[in-house]
PDB file with one MODEL, atoms N, CA, C and O in Angstrom:
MODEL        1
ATOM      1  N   UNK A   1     141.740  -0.709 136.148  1.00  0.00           N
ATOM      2  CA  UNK A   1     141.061  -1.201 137.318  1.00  0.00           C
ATOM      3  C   UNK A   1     140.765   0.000 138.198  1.00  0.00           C
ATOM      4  O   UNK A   1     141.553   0.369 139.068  1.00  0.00           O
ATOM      5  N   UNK A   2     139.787   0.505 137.987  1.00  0.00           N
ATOM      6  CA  UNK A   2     139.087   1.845 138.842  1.00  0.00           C
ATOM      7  C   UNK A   2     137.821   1.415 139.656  1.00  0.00           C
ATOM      8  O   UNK A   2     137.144   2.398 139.958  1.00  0.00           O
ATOM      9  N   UNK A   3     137.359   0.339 140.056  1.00  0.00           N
ATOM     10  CA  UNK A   3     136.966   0.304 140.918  1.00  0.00           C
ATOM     11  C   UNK A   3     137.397  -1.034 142.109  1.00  0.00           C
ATOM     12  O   UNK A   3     138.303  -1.857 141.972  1.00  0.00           O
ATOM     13  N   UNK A   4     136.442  -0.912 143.243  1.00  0.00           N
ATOM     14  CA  UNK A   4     136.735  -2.071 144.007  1.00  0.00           C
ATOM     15  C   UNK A   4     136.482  -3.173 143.539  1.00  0.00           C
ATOM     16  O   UNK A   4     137.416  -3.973 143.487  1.00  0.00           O
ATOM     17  N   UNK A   5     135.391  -3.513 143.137  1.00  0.00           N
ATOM     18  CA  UNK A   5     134.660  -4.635 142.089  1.00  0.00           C
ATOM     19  C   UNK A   5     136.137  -5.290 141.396  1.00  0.00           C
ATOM     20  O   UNK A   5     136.732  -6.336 141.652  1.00  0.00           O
ATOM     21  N   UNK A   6     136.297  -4.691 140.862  1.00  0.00           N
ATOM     22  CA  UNK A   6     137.160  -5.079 139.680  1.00  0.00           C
ATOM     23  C   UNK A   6     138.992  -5.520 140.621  1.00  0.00           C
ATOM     24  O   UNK A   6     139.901  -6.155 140.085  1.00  0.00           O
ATOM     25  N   UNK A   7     139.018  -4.915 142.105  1.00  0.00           N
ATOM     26  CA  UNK A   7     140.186  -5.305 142.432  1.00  0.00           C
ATOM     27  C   UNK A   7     140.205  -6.692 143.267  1.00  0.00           C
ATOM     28  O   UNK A   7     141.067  -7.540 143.498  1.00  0.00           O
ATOM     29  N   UNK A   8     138.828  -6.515 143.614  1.00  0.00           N
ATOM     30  CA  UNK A   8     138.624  -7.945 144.388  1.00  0.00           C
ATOM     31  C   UNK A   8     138.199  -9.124 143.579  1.00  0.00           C
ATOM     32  O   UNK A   8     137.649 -10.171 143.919  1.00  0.00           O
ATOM     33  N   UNK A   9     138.540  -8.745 142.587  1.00  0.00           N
ATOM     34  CA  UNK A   9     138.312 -10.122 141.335  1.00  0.00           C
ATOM     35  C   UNK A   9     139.746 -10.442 141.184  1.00  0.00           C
ATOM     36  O   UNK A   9     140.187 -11.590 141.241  1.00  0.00           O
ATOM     37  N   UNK A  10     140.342  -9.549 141.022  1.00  0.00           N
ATOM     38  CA  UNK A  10     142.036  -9.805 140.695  1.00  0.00           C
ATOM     39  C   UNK A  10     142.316 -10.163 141.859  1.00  0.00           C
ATOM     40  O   UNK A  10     142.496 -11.376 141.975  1.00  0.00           O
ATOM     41  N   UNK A  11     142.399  -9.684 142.579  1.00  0.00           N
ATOM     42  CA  UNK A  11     143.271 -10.251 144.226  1.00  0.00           C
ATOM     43  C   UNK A  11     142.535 -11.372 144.336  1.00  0.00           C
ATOM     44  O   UNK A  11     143.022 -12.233 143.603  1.00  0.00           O
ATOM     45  N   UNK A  12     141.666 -11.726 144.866  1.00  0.00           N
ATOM     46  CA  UNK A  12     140.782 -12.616 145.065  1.00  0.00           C
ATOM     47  C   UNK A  12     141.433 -14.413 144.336  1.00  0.00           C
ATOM     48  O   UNK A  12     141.222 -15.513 144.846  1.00  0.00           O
ATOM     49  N   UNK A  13     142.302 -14.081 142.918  1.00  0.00           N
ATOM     50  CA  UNK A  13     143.374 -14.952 142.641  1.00  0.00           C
ATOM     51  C   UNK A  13     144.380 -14.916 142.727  1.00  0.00           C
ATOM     52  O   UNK A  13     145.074 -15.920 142.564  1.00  0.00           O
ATOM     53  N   UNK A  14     144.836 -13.812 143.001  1.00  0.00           N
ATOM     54  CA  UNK A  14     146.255 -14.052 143.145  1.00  0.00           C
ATOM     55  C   UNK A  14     146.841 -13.451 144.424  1.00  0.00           C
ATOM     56  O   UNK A  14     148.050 -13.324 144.619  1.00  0.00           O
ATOM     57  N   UNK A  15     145.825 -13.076 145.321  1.00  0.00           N
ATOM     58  CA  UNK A  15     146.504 -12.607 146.770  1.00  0.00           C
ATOM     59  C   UNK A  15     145.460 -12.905 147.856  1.00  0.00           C
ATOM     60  O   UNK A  15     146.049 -13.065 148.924  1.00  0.00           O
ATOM     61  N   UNK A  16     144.283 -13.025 147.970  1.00  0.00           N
ATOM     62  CA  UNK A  16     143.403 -14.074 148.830  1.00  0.00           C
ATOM     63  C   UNK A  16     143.744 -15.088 149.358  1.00  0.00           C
ATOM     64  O   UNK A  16     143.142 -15.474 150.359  1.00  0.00           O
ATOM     65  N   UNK A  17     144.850 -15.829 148.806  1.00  0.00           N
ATOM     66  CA  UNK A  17     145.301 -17.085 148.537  1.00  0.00           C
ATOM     67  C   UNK A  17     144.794 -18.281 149.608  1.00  0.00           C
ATOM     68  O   UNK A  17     145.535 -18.544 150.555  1.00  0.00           O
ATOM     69  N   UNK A  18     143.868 -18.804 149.490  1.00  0.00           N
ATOM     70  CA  UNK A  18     143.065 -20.241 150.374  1.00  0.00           C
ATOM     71  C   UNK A  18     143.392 -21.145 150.328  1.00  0.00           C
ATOM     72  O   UNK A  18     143.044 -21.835 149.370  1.00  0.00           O
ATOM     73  N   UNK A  19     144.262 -21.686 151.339  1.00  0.00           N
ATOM     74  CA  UNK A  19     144.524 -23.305 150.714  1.00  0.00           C
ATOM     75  C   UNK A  19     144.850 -24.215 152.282  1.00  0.00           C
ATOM     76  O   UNK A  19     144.733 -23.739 153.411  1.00  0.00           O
ATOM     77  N   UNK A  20     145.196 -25.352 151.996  1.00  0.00           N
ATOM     78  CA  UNK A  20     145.535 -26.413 152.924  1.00  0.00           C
ATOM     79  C   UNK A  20     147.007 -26.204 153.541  1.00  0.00           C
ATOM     80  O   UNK A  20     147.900 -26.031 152.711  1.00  0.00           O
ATOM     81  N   UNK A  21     147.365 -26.200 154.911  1.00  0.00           N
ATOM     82  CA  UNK A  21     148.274 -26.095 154.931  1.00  0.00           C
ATOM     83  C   UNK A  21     149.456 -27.493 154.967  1.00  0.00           C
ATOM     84  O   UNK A  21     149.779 -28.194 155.926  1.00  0.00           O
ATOM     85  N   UNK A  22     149.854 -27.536 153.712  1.00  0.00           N
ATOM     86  CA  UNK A  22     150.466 -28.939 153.850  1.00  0.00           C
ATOM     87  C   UNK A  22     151.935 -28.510 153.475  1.00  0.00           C
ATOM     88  O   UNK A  22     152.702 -29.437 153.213  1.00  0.00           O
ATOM     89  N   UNK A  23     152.577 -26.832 153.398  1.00  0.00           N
ATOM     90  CA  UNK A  23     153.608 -26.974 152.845  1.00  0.00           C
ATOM     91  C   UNK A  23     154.331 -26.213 154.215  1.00  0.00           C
ATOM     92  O   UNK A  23     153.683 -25.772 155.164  1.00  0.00           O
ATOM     93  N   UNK A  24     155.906 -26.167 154.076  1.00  0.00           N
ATOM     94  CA  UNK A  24     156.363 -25.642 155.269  1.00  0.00           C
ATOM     95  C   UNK A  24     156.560 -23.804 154.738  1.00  0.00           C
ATOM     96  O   UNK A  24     157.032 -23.180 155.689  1.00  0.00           O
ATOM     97  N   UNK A  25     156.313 -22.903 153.523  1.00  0.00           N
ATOM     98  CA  UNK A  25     156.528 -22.042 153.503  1.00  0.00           C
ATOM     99  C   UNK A  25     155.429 -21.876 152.383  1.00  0.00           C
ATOM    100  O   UNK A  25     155.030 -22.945 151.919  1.00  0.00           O
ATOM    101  N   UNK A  26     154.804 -20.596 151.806  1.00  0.00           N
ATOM    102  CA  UNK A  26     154.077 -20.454 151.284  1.00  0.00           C
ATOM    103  C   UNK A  26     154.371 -18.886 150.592  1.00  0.00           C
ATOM    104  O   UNK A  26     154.532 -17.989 151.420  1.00  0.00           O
ATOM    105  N   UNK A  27     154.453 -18.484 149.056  1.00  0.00           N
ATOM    106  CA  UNK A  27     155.052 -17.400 148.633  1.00  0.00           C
ATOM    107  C   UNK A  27     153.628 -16.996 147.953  1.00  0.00           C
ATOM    108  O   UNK A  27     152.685 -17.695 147.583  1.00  0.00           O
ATOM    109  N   UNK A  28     153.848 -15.584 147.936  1.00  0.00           N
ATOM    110  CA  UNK A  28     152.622 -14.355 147.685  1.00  0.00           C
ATOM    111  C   UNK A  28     152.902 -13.443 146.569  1.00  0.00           C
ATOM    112  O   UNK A  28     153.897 -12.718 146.543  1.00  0.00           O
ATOM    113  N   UNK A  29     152.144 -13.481 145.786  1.00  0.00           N
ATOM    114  CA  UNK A  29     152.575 -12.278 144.643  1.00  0.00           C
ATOM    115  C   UNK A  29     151.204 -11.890 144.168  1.00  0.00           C
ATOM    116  O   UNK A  29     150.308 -12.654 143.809  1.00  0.00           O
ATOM    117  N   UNK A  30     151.188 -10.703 144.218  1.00  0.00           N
ATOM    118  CA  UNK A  30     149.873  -9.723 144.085  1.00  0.00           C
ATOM    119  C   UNK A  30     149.559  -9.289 142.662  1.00  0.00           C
ATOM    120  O   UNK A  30     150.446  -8.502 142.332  1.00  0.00           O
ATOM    121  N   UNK A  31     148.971  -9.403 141.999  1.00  0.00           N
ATOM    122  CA  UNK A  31     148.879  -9.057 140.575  1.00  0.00           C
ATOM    123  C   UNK A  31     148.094  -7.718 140.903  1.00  0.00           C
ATOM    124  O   UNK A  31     147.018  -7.552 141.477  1.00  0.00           O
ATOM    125  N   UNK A  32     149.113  -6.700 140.273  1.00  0.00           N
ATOM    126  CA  UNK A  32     148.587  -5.013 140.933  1.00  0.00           C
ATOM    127  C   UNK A  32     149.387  -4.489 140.643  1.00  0.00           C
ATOM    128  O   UNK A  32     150.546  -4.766 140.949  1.00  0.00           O
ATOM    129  N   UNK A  33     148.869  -3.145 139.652  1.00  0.00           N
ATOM    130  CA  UNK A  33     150.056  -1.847 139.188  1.00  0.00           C
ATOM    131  C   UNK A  33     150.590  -1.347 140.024  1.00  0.00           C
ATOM    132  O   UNK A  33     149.909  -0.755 140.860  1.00  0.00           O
ATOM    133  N   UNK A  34     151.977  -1.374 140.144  1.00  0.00           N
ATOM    134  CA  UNK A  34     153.125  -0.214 141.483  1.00  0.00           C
ATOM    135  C   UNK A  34     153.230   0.677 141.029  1.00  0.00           C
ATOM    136  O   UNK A  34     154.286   0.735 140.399  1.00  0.00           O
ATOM    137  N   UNK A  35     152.329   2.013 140.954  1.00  0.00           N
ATOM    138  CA  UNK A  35     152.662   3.349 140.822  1.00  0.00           C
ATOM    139  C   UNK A  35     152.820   4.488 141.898  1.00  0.00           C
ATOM    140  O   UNK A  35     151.777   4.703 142.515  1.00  0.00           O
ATOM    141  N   UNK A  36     153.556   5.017 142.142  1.00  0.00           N
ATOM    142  CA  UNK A  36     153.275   5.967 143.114  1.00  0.00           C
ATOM    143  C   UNK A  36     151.850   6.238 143.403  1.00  0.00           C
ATOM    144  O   UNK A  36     151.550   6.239 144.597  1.00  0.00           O
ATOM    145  N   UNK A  37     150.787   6.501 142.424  1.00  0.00           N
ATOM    146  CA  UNK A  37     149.808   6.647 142.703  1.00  0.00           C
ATOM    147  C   UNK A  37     148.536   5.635 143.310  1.00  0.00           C
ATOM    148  O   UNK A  37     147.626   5.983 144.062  1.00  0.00           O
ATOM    149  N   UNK A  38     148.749   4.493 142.819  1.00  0.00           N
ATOM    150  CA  UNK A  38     148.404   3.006 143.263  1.00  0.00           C
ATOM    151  C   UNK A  38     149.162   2.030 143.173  1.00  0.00           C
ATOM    152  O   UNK A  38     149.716   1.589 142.166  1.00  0.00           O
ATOM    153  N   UNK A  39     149.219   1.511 144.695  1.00  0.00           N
ATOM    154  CA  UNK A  39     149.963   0.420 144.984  1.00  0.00           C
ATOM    155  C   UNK A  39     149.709  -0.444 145.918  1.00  0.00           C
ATOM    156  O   UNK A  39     148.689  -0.299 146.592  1.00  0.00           O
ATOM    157  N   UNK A  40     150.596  -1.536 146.152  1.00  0.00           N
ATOM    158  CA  UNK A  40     150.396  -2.824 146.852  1.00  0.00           C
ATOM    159  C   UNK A  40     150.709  -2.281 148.061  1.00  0.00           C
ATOM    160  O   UNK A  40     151.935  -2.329 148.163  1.00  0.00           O
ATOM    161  N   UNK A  41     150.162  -1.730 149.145  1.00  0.00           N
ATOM    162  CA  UNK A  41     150.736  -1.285 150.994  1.00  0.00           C
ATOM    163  C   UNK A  41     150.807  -2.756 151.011  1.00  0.00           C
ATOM    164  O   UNK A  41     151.505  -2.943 150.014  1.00  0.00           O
ATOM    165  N   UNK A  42     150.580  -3.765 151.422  1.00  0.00           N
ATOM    166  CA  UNK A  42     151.109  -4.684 152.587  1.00  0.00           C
ATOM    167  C   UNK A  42     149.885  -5.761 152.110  1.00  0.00           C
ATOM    168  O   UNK A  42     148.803  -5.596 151.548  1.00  0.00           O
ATOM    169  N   UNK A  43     150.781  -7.223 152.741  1.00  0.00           N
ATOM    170  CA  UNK A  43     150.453  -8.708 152.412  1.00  0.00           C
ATOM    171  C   UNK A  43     150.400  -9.087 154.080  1.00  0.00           C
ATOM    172  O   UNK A  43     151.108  -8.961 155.080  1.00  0.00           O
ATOM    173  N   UNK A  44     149.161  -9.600 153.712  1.00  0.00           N
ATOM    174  CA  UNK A  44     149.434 -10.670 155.809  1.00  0.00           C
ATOM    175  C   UNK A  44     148.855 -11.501 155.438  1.00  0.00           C
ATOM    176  O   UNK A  44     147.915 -11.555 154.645  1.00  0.00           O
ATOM    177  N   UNK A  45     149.700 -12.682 156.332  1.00  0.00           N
ATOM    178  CA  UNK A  45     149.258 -14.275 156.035  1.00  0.00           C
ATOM    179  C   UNK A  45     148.329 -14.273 157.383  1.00  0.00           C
ATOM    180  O   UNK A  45     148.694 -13.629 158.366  1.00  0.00           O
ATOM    181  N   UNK A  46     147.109 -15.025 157.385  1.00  0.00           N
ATOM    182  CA  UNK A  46     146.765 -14.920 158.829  1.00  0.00           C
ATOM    183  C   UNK A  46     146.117 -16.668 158.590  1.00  0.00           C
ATOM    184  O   UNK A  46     145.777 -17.259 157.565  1.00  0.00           O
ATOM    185  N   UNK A  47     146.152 -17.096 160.049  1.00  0.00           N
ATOM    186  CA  UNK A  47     146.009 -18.635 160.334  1.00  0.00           C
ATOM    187  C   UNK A  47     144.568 -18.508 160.364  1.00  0.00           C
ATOM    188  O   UNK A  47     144.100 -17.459 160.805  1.00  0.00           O
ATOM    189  N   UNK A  48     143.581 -19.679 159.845  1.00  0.00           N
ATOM    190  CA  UNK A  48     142.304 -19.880 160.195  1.00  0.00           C
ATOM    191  C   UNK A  48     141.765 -19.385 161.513  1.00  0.00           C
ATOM    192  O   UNK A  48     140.632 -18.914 161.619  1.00  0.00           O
ATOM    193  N   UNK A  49     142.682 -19.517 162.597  1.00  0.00           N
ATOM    194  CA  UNK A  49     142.303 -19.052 163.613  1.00  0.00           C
ATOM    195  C   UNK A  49     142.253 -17.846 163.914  1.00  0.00           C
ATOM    196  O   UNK A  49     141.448 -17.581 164.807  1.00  0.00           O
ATOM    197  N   UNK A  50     142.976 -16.795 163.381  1.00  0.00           N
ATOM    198  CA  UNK A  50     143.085 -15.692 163.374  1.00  0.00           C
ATOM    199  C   UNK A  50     144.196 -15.384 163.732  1.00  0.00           C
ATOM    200  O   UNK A  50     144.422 -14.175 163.777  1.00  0.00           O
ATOM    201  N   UNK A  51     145.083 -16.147 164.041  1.00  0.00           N
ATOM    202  CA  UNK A  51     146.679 -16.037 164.265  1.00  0.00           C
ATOM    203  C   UNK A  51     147.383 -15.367 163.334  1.00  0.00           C
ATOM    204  O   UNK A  51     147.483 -16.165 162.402  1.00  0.00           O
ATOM    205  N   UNK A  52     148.057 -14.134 162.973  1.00  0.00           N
ATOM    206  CA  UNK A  52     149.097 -13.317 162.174  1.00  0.00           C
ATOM    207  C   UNK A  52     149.953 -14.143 161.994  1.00  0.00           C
ATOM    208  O   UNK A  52     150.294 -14.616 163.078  1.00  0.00           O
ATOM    209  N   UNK A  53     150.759 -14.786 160.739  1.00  0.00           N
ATOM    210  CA  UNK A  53     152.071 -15.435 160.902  1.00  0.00           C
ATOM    211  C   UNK A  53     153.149 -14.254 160.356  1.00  0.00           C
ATOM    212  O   UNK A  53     154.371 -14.400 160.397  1.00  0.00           O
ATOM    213  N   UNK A  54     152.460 -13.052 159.835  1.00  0.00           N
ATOM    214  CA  UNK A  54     153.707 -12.155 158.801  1.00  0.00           C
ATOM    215  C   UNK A  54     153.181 -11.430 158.068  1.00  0.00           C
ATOM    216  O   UNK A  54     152.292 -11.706 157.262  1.00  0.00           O
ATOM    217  N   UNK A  55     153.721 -10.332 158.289  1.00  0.00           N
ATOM    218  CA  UNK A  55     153.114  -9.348 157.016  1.00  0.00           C
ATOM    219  C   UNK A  55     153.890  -8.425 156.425  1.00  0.00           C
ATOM    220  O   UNK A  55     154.320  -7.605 157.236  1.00  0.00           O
ATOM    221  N   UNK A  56     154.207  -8.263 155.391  1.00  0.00           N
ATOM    222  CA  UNK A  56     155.477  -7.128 154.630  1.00  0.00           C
ATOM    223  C   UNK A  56     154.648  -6.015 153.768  1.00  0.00           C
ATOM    224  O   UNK A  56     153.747  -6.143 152.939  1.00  0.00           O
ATOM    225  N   UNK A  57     155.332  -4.844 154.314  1.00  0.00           N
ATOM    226  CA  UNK A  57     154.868  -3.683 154.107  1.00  0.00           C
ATOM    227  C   UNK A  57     155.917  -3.180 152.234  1.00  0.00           C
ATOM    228  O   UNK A  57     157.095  -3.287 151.896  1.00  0.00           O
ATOM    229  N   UNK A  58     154.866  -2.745 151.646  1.00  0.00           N
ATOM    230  CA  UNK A  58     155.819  -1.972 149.955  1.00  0.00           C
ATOM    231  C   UNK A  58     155.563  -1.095 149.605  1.00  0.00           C
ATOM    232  O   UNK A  58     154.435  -0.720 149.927  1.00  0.00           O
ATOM    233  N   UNK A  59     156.408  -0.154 148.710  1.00  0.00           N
ATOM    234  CA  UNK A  59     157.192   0.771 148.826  1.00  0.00           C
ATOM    235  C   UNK A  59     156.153   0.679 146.941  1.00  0.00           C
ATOM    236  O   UNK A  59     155.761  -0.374 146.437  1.00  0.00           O
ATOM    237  N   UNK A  60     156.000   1.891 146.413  1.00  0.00           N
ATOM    238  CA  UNK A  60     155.535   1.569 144.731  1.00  0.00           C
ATOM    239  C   UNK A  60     156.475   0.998 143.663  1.00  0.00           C
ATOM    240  O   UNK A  60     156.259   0.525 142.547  1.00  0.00           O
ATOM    241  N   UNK A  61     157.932   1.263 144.592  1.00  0.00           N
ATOM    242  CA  UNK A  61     158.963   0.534 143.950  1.00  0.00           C
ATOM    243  C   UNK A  61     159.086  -0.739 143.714  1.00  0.00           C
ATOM    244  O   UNK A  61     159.528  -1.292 142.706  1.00  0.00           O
ATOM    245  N   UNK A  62     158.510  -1.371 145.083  1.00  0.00           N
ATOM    246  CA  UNK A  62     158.585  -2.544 145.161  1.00  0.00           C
ATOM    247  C   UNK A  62     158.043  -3.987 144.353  1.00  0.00           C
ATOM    248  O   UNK A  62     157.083  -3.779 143.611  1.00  0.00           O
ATOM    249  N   UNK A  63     158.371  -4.937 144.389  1.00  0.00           N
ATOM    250  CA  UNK A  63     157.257  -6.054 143.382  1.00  0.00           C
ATOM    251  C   UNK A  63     156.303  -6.480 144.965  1.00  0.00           C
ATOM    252  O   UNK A  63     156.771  -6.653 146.090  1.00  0.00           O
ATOM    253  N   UNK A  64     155.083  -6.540 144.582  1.00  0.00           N
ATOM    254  CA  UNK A  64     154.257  -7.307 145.915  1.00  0.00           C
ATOM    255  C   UNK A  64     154.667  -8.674 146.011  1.00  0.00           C
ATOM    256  O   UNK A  64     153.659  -9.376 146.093  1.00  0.00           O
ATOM    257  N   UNK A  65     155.344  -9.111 146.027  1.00  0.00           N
ATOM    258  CA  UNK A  65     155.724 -10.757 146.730  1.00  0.00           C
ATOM    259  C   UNK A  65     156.406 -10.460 147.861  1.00  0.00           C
ATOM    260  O   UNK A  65     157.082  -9.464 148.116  1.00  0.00           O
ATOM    261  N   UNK A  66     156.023 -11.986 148.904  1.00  0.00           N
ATOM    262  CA  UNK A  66     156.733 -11.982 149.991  1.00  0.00           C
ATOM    263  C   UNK A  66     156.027 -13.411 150.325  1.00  0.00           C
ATOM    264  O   UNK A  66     155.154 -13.925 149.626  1.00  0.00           O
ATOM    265  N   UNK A  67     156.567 -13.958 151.524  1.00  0.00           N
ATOM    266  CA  UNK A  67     157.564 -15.138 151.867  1.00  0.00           C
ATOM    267  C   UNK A  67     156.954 -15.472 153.229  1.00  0.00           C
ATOM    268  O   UNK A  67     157.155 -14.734 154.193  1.00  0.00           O
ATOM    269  N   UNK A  68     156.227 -16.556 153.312  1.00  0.00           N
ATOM    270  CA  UNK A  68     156.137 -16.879 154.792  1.00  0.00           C
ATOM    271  C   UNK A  68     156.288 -18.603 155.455  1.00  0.00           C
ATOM    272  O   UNK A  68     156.329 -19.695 154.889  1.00  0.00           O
ATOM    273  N   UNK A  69     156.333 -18.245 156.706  1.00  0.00           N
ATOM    274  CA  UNK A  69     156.705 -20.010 156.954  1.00  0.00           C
ATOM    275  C   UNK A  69     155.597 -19.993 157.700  1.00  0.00           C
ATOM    276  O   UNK A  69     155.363 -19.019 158.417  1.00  0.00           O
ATOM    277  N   UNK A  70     154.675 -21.169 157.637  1.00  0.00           N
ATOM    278  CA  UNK A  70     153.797 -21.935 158.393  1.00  0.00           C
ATOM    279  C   UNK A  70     154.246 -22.877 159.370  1.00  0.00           C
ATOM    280  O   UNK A  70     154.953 -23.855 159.126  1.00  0.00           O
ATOM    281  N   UNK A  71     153.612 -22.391 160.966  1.00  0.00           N
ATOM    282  CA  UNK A  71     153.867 -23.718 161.686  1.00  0.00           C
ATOM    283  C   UNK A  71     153.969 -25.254 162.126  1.00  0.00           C
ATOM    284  O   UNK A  71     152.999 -25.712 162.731  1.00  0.00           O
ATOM    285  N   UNK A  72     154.879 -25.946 161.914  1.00  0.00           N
ATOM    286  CA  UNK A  72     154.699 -26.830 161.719  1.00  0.00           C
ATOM    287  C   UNK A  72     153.363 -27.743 161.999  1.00  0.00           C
ATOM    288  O   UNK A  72     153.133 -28.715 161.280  1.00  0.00           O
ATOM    289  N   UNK A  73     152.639 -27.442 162.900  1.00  0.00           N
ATOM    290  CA  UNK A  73     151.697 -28.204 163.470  1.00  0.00           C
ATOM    291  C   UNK A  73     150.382 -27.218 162.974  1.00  0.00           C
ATOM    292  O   UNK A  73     149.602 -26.924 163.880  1.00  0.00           O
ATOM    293  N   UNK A  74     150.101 -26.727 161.717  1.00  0.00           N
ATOM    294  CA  UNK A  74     149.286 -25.985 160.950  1.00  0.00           C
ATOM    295  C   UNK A  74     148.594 -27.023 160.290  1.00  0.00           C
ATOM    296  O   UNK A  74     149.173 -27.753 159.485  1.00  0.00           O
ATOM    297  N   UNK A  75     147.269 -27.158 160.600  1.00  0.00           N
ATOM    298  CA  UNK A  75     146.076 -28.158 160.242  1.00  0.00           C
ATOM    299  C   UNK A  75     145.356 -27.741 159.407  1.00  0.00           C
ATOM    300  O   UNK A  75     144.984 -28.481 158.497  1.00  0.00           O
ATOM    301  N   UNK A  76     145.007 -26.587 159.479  1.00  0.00           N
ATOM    302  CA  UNK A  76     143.979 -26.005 158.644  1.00  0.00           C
ATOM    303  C   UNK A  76     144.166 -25.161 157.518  1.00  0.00           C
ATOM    304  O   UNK A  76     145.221 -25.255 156.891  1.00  0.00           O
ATOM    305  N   UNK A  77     143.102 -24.175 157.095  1.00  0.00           N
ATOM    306  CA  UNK A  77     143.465 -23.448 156.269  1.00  0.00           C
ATOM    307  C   UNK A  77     143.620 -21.733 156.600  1.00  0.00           C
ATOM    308  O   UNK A  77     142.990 -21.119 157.461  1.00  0.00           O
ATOM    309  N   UNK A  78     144.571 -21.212 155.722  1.00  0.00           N
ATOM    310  CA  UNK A  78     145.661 -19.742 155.870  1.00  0.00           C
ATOM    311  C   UNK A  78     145.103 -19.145 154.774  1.00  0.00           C
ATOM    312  O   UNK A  78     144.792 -19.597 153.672  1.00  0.00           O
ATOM    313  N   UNK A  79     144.987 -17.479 155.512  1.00  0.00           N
ATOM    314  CA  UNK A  79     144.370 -16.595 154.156  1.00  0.00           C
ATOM    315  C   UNK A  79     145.652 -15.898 153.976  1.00  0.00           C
ATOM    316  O   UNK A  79     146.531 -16.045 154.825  1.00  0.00           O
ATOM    317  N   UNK A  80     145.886 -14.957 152.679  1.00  0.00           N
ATOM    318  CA  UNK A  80     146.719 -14.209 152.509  1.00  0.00           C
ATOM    319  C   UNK A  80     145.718 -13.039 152.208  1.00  0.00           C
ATOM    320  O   UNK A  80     144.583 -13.137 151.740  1.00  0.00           O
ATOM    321  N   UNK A  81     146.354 -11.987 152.561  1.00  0.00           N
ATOM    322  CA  UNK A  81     145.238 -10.520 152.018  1.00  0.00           C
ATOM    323  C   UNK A  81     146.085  -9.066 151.793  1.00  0.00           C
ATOM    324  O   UNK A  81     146.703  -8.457 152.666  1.00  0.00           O
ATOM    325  N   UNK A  82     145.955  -8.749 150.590  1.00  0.00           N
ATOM    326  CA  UNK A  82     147.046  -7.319 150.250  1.00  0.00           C
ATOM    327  C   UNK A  82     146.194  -6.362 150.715  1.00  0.00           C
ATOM    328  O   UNK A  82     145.015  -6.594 150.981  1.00  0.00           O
ATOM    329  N   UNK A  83     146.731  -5.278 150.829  1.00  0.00           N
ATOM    330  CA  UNK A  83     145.999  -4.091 150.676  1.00  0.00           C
ATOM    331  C   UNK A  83     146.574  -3.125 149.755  1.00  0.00           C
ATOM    332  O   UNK A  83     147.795  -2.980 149.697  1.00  0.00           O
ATOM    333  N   UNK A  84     145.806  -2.481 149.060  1.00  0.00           N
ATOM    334  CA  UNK A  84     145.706  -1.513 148.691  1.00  0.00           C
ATOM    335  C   UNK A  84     145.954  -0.163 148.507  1.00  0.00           C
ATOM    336  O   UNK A  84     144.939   0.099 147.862  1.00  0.00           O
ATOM    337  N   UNK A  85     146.666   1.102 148.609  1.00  0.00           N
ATOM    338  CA  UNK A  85     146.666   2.060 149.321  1.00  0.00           C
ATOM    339  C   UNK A  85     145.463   3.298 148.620  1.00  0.00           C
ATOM    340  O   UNK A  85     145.470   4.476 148.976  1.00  0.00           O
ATOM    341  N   UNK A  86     144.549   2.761 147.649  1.00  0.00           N
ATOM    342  CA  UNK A  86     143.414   3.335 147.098  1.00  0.00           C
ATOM    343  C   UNK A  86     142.154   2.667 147.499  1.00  0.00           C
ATOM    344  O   UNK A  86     141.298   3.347 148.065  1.00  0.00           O
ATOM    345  N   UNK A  87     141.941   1.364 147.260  1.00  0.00           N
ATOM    346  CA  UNK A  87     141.132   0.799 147.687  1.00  0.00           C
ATOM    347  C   UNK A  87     140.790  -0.469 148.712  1.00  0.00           C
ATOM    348  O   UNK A  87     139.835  -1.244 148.692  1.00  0.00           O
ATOM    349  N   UNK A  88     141.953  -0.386 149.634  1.00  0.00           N
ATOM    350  CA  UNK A  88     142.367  -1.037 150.968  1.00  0.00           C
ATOM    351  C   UNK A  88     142.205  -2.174 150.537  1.00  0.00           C
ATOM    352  O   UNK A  88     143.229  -2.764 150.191  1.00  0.00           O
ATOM    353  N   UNK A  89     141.283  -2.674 150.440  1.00  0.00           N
ATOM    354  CA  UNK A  89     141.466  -4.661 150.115  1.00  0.00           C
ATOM    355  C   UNK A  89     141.275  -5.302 149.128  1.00  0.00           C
ATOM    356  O   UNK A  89     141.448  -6.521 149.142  1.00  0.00           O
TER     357      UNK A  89
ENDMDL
END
């Protein structure tokens, strides 16, 4: 995966993540090589509105998953979005 094209097809399923908010927590896992040289920097859940609920920063060591709770009174729909540290999104 050497270009952007090709990372925003992969993320785009498995870290974009679009949906309804009907659950009380919602888990993230980034399908993306952890190498020192390319890796997963950071996951943020953000509310339709533009509200931040959480975002966890990784290490090339790390696996990209992480963990968030939605407010209870969450109607709409929540993006998730990784970044990159080669090709930011």
């Amino acid at each position: 995966m050497h270009n952007r094209h090709d990372f925003l097809k992969t993320t785009a399923v498995a870290a974009s993540v679009l949906a309804m908010c009907s659950v009380p927590r919602v888990a993230v896992v980034t399908t993306h090589p952890m190498s020192n040289e390319h890796f997963i920097v950071r996951q943020t859940l953000v509310l339709v509105n533009g509200t931040s609920r959480g975002s966890k920063t990784f290490t090339p060591a790390d696996k990209p998953e992480s963990s968030y709770e939605l407010p209870a009174d969450c109607k709409g729909k929540f993006y998730v979005r990784s970044f990159c540290n080669l090709l930011d999104f």
